[in-house]
PQR file with spaces between the fields and no chain letter, atoms N, CA, C, O and H, PARSE charges and radii, in Angstrom:
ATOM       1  N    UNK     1      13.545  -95.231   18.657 -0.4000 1.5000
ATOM       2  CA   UNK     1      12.618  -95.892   17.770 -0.0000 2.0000
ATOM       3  C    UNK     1      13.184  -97.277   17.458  0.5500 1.7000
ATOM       4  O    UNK     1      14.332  -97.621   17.176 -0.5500 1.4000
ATOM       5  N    UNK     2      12.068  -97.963   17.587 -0.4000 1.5000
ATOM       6  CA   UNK     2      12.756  -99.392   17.230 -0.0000 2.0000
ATOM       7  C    UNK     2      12.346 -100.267   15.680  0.5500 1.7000
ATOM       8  O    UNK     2      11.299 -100.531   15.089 -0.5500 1.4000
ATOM       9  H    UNK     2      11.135  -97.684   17.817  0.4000 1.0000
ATOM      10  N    UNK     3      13.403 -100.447   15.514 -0.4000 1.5000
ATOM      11  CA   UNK     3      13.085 -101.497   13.670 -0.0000 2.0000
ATOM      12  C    UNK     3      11.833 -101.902   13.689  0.5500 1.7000
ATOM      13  O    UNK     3      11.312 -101.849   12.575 -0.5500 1.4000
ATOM      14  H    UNK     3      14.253 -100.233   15.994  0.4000 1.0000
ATOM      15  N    UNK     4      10.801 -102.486   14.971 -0.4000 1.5000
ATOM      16  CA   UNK     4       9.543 -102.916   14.476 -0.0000 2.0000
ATOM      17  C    UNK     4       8.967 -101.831   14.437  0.5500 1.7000
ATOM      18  O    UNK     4       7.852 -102.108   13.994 -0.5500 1.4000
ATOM      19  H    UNK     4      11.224 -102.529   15.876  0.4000 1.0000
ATOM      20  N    UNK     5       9.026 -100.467   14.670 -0.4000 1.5000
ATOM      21  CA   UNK     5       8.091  -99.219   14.756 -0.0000 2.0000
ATOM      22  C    UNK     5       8.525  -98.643   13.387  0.5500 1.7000
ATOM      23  O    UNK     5       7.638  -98.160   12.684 -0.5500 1.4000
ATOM      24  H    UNK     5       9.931 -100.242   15.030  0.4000 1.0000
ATOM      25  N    UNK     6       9.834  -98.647   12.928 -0.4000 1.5000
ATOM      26  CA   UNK     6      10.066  -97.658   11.576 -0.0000 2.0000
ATOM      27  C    UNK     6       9.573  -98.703   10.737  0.5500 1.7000
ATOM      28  O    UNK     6       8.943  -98.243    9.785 -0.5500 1.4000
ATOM      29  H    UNK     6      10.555  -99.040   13.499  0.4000 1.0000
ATOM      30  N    UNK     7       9.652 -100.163   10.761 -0.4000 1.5000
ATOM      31  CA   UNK     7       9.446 -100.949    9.935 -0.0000 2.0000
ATOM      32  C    UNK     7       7.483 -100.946   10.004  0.5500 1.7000
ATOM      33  O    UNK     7       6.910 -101.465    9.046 -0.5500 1.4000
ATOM      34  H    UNK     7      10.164 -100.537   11.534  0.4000 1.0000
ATOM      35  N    UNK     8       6.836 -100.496   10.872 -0.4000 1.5000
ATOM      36  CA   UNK     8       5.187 -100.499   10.468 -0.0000 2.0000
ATOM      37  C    UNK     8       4.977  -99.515   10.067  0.5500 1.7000
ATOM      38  O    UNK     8       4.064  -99.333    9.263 -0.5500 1.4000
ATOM      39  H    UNK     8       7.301 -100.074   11.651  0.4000 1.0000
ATOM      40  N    UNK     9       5.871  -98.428   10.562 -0.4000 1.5000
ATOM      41  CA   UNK     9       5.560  -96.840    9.701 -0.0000 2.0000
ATOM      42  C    UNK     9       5.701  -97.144    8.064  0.5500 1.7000
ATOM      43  O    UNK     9       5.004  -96.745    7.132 -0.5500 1.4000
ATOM      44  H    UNK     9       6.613  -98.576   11.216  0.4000 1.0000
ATOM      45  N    UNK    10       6.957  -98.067    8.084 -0.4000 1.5000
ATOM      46  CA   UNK    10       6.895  -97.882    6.413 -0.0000 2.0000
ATOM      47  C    UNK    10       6.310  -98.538    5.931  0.5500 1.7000
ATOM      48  O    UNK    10       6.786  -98.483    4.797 -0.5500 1.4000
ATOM      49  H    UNK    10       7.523  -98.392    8.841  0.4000 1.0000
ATOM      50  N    UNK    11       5.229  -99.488    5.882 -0.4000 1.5000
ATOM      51  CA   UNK    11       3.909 -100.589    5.500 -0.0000 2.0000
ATOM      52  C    UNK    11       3.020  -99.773    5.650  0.5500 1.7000
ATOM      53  O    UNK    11       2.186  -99.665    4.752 -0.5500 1.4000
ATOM      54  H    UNK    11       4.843  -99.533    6.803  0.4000 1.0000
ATOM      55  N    UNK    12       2.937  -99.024    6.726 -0.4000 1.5000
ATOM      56  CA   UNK    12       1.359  -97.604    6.622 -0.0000 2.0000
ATOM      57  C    UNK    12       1.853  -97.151    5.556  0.5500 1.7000
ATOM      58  O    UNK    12       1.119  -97.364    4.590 -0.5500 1.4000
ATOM      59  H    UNK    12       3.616  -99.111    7.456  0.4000 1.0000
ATOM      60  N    UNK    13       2.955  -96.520    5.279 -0.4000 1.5000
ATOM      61  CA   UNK    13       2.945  -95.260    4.286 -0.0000 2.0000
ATOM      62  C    UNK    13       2.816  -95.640    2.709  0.5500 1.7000
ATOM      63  O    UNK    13       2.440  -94.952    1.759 -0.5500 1.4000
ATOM      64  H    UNK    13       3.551  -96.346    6.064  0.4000 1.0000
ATOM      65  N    UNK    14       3.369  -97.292    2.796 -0.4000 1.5000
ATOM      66  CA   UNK    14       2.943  -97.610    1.323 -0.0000 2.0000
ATOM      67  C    UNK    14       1.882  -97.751    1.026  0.5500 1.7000
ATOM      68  O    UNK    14       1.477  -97.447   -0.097 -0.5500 1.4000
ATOM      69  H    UNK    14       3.674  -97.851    3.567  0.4000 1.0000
ATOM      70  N    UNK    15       0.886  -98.420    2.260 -0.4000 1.5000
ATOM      71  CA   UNK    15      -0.501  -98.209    2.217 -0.0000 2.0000
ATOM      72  C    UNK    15      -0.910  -97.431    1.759  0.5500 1.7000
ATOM      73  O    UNK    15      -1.588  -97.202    0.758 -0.5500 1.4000
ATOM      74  H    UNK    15       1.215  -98.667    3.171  0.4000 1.0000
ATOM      75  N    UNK    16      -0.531  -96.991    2.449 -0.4000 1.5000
ATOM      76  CA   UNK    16      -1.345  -95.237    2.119 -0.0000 2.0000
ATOM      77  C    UNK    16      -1.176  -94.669    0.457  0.5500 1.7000
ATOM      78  O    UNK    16      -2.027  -94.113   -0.237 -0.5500 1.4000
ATOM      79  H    UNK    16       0.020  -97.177    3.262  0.4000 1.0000
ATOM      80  N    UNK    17       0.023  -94.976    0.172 -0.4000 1.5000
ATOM      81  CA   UNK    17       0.340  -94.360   -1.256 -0.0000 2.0000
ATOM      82  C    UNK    17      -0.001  -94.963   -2.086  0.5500 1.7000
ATOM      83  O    UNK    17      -0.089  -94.335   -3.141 -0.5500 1.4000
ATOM      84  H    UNK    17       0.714  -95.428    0.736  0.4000 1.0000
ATOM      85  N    UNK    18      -0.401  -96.525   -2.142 -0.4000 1.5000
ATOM      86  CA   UNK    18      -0.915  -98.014   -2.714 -0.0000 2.0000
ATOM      87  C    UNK    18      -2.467  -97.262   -3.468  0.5500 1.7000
ATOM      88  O    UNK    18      -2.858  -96.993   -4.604 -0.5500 1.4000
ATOM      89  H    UNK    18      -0.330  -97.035   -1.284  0.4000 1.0000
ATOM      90  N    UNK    19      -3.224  -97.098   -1.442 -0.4000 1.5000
ATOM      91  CA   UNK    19      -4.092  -96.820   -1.377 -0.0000 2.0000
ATOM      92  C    UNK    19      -4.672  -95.184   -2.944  0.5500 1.7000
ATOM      93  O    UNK    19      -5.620  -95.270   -3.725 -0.5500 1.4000
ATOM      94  H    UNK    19      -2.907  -97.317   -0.519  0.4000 1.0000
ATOM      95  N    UNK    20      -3.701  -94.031   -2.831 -0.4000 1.5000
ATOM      96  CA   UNK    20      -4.040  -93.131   -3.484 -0.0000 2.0000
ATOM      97  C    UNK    20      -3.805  -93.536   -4.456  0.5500 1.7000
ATOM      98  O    UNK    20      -4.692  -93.254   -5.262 -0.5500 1.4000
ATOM      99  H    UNK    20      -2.931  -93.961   -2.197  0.4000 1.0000
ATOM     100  N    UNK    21      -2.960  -94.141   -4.898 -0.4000 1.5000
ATOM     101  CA   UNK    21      -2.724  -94.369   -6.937 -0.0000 2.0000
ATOM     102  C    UNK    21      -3.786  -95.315   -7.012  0.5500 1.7000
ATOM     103  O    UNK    21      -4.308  -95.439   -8.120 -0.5500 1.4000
ATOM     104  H    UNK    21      -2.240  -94.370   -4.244  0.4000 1.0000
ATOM     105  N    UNK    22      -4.300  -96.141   -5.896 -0.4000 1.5000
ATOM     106  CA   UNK    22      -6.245  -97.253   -7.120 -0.0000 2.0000
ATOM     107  C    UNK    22      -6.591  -95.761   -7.191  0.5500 1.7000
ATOM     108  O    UNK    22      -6.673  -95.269   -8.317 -0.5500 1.4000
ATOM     109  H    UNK    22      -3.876  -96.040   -4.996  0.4000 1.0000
ATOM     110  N    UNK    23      -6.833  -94.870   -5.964 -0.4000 1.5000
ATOM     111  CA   UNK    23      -7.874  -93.849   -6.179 -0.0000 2.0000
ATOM     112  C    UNK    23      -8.077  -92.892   -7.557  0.5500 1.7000
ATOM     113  O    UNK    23      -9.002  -92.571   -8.303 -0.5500 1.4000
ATOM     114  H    UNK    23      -6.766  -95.269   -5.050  0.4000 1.0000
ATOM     115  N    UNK    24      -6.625  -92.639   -7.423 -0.4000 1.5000
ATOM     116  CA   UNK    24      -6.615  -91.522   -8.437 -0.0000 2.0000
ATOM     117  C    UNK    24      -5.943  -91.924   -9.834  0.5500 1.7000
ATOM     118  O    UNK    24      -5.593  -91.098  -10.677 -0.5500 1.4000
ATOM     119  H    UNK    24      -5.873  -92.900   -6.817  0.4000 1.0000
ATOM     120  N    UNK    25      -5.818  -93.254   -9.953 -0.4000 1.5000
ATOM     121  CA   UNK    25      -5.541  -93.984  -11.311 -0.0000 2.0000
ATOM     122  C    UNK    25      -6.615  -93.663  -12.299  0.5500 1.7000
ATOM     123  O    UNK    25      -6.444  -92.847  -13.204 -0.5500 1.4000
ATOM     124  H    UNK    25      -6.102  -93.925   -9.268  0.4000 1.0000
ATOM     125  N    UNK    26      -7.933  -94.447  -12.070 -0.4000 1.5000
ATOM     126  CA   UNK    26      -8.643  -94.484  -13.194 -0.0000 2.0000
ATOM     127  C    UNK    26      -9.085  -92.702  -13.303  0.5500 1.7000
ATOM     128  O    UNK    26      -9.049  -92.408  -14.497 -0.5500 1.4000
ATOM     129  H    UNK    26      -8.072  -95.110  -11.334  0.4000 1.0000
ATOM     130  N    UNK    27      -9.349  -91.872  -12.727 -0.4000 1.5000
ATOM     131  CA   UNK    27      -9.134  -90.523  -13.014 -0.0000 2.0000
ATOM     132  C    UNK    27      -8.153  -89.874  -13.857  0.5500 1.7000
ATOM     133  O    UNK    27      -8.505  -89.093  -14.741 -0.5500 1.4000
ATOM     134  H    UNK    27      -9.378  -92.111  -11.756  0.4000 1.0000
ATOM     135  N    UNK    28      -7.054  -90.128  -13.652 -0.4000 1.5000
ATOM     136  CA   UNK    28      -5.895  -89.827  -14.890 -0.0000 2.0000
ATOM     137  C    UNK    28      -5.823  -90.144  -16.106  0.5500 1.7000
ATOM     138  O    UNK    28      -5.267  -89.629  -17.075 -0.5500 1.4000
ATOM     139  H    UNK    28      -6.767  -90.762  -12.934  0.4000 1.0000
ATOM     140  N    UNK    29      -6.776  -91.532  -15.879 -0.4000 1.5000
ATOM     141  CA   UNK    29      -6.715  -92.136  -17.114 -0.0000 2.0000
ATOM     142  C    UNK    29      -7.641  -91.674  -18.213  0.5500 1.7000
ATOM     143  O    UNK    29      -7.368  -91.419  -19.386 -0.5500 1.4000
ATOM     144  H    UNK    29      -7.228  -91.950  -15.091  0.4000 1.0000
ATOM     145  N    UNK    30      -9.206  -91.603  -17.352 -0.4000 1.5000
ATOM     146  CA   UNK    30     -10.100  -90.378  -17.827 -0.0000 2.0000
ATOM     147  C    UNK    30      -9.544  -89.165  -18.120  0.5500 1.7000
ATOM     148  O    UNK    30     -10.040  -88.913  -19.218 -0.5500 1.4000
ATOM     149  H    UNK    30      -9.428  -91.811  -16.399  0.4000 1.0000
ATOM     150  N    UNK    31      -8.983  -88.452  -17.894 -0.4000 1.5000
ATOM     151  CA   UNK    31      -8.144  -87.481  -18.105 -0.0000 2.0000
ATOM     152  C    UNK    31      -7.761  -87.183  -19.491  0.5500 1.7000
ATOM     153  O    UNK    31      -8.060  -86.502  -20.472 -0.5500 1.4000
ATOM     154  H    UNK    31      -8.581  -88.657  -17.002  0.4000 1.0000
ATOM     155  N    UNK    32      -6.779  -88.226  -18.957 -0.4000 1.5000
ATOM     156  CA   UNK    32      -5.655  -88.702  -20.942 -0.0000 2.0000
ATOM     157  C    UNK    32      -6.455  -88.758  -21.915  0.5500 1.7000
ATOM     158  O    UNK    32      -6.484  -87.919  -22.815 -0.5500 1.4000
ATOM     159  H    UNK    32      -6.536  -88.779  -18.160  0.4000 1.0000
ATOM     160  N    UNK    33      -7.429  -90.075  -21.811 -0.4000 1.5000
ATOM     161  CA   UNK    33      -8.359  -90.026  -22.411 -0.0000 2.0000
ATOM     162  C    UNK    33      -9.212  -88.964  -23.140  0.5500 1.7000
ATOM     163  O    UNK    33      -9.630  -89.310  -24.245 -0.5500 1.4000
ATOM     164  H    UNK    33      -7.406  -90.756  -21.079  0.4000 1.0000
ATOM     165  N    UNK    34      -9.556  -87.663  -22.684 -0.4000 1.5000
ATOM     166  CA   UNK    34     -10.293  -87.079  -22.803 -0.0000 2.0000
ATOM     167  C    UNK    34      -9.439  -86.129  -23.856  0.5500 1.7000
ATOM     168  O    UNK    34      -9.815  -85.566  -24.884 -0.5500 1.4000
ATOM     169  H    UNK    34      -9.216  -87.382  -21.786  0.4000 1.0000
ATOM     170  N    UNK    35      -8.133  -86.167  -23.201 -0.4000 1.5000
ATOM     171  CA   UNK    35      -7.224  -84.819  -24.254 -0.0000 2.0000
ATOM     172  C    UNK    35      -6.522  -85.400  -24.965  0.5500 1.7000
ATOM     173  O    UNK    35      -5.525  -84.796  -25.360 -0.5500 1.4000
ATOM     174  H    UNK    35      -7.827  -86.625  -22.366  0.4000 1.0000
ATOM     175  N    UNK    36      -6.784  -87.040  -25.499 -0.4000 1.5000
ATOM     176  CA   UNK    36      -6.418  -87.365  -26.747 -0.0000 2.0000
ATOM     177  C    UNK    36      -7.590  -86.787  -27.479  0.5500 1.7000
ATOM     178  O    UNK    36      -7.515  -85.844  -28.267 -0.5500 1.4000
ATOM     179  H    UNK    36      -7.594  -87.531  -25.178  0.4000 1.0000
ATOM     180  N    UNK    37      -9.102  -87.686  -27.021 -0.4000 1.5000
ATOM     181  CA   UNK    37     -10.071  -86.772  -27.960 -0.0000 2.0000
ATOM     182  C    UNK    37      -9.876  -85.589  -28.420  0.5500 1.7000
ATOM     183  O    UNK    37      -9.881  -85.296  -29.615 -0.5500 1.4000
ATOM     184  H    UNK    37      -9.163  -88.451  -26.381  0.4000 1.0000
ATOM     185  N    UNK    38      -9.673  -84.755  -27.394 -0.4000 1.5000
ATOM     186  CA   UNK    38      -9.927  -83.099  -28.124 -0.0000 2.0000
ATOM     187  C    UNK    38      -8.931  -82.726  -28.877  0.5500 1.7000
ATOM     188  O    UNK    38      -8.942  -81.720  -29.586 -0.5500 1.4000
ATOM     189  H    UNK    38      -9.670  -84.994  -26.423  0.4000 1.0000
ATOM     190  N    UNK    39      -7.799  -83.701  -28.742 -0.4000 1.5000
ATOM     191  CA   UNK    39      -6.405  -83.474  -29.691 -0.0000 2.0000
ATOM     192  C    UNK    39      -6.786  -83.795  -31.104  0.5500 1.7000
ATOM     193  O    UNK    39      -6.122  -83.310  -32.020 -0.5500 1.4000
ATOM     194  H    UNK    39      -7.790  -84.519  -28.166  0.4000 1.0000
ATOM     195  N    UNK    40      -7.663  -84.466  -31.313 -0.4000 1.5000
ATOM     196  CA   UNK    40      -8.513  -85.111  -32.591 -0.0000 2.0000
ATOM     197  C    UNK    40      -9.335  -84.286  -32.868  0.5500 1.7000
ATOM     198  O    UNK    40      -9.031  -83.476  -33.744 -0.5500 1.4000
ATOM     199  H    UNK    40      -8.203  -84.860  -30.569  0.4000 1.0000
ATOM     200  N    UNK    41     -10.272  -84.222  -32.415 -0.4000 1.5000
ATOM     201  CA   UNK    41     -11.244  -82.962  -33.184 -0.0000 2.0000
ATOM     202  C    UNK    41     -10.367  -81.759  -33.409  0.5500 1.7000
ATOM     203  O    UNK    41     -10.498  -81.180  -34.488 -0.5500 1.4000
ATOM     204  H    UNK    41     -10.519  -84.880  -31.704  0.4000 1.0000
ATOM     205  N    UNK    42      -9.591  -81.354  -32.639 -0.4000 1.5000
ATOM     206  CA   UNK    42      -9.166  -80.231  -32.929 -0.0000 2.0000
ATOM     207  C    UNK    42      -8.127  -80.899  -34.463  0.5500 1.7000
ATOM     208  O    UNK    42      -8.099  -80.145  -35.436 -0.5500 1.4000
ATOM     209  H    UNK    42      -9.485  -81.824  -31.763  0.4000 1.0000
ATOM     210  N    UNK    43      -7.782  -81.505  -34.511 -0.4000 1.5000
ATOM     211  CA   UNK    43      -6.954  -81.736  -35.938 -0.0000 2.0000
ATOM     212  C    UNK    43      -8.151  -81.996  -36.830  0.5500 1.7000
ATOM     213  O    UNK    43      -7.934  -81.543  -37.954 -0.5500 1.4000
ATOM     214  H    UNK    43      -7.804  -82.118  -33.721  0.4000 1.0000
ATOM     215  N    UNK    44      -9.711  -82.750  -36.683 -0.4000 1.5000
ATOM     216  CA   UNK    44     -10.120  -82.940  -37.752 -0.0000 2.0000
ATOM     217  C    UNK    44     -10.466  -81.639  -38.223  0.5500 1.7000
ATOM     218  O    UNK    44     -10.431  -81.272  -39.398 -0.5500 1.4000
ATOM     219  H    UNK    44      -9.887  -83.119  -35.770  0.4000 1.0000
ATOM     220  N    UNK    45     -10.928  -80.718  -36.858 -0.4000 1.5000
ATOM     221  CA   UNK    45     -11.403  -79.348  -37.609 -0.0000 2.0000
ATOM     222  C    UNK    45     -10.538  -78.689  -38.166  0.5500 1.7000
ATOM     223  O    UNK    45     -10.966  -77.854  -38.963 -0.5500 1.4000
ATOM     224  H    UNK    45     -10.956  -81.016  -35.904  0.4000 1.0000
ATOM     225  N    UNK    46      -8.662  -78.803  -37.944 -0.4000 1.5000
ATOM     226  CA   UNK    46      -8.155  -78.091  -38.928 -0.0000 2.0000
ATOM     227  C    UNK    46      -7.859  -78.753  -40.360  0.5500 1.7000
ATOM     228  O    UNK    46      -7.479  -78.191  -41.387 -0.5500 1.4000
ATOM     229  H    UNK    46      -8.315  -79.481  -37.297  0.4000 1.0000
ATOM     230  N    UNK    47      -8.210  -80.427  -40.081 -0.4000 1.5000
ATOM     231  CA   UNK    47      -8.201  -80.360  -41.877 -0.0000 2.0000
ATOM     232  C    UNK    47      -9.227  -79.662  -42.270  0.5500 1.7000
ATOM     233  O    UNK    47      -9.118  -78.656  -42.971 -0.5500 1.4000
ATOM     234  H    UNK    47      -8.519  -80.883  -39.246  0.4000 1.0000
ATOM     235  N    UNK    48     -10.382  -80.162  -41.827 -0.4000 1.5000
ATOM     236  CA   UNK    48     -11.752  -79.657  -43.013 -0.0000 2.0000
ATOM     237  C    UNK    48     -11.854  -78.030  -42.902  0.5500 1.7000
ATOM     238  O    UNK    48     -12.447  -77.483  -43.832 -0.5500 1.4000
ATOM     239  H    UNK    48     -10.470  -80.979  -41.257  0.4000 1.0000
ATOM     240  N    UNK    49     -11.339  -77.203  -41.867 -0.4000 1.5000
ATOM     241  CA   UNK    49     -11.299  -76.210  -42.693 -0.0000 2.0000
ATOM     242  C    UNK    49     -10.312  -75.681  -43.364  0.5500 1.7000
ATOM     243  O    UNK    49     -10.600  -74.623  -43.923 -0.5500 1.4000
ATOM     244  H    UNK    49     -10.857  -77.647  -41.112  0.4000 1.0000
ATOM     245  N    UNK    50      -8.696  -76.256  -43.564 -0.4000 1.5000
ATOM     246  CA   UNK    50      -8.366  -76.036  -43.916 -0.0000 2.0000
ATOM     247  C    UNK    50      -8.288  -76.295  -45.663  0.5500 1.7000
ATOM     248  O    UNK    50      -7.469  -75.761  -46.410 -0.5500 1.4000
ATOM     249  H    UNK    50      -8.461  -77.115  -43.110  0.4000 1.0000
ATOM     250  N    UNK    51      -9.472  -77.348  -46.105 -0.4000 1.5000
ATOM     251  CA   UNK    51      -9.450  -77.680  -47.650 -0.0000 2.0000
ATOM     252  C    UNK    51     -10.147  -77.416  -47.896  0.5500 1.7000
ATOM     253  O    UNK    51     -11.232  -77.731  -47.407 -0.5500 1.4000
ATOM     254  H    UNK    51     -10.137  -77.783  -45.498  0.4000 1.0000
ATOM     255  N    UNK    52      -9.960  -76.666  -48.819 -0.4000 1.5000
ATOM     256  CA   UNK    52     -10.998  -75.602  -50.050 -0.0000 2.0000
ATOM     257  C    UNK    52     -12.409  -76.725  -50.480  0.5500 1.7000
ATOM     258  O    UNK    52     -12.270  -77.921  -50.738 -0.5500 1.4000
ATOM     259  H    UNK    52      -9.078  -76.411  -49.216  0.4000 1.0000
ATOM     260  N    UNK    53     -13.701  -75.987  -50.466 -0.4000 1.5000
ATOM     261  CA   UNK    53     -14.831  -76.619  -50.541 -0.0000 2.0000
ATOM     262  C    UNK    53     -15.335  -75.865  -51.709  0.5500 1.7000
ATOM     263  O    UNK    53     -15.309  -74.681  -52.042 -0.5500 1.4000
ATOM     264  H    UNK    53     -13.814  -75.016  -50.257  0.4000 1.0000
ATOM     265  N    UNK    54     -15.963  -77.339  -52.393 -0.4000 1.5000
ATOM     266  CA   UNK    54     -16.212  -77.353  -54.257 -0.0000 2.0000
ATOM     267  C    UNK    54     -17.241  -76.325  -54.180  0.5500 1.7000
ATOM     268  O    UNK    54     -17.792  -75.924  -55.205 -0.5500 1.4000
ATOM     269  H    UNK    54     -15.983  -78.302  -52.123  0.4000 1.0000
């Protein structure tokens, strides 16, 4: 194998890996996103039921 062949293999493969983190970035981020929300409701619902109602 020669330095210009390992050296294009390794420019494909960052490609390639470049390529999957745009893909699957904004998905993760949706993700996070989503289970901060439910980390919130789930705390607002344990204040309000946890304080006694007049």
């Amino acid at each position: 194998m020669s330095m210009n062949t390992a050296m294009d293999n390794l420019i494909a493969l960052l490609t390639v890996a470049g390529i999957l983190v745009a893909v699957t970035f904004p998905s993760l981020l949706g993700i996070a996103h989503d289970r901060r929300i439910d980390r919130q409701i789930r705390t607002a619902h344990r204040i309000i039921t946890s304080t006694p109602r007049r």
